[in-house]
N, C-alpha and C positions, 0 to 999 in steps of 0.2 A: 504494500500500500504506500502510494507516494503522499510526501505530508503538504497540506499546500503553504505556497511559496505568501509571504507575507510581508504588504507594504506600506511604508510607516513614513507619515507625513511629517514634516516639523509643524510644530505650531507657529501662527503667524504672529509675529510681536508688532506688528504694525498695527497704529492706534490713531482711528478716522474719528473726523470730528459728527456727532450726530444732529447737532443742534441749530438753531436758528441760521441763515448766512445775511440775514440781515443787518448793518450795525447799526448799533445802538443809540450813536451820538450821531448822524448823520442820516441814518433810514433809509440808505441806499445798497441797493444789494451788493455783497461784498465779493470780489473778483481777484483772484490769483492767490495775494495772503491773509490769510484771518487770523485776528488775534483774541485769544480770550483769555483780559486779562484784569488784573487789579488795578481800579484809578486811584487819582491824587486823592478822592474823595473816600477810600476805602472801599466803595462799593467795585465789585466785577461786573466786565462787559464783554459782547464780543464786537470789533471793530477793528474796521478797513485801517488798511495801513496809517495814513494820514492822522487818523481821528486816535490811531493807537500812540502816535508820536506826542498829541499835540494834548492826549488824555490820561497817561499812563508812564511811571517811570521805565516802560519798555524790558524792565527784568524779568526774564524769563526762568519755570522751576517752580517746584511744589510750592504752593502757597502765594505765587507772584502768579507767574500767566503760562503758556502754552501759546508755540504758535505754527500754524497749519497752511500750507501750502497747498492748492486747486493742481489736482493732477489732470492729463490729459482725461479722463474719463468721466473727470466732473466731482470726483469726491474729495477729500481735503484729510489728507494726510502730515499728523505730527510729525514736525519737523523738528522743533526746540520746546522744553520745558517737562 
């Protein structure tokens, strides 16, 4: 009796953003990088690059922000944080 032959995936550690692409501070749909991060105000958002400069110390990592890049397929893959 032959035993069968057994194929073992890796797990994927790539980590998509599932939430809003809208930002927060601007209300325009957000395009290429997204940032979901901690503002000057302590409150979190997610926000287009621009709005994430002009709203947020930009530090990326537990507890500060994450930020996710628009792949060709349309989802948004972490990139930092």
């Amino acid at each position: 009796m032959r035993t069968p032959e057994l194929t073992l995936t890796p797990p994927k550690n790539d980590k998509f953003w599932q939430g809003s692409t809208t930002c927060d501070h601007c209300d325009n749909q957000i395009k290429g990088d997204l940032f979901d991060v901690r503002s000057y105000s302590g409150q979190w958002g997610t926000f287009c690059l621009p709005c994430a400069h002009r709203n947020s110390p930009m530090k990326m990592g537990t507890g500060s922000g994450q930020h996710y890049k628009q792949t060709t397929d349309g989802k948004w893959l972490k990139v930092a944080g």
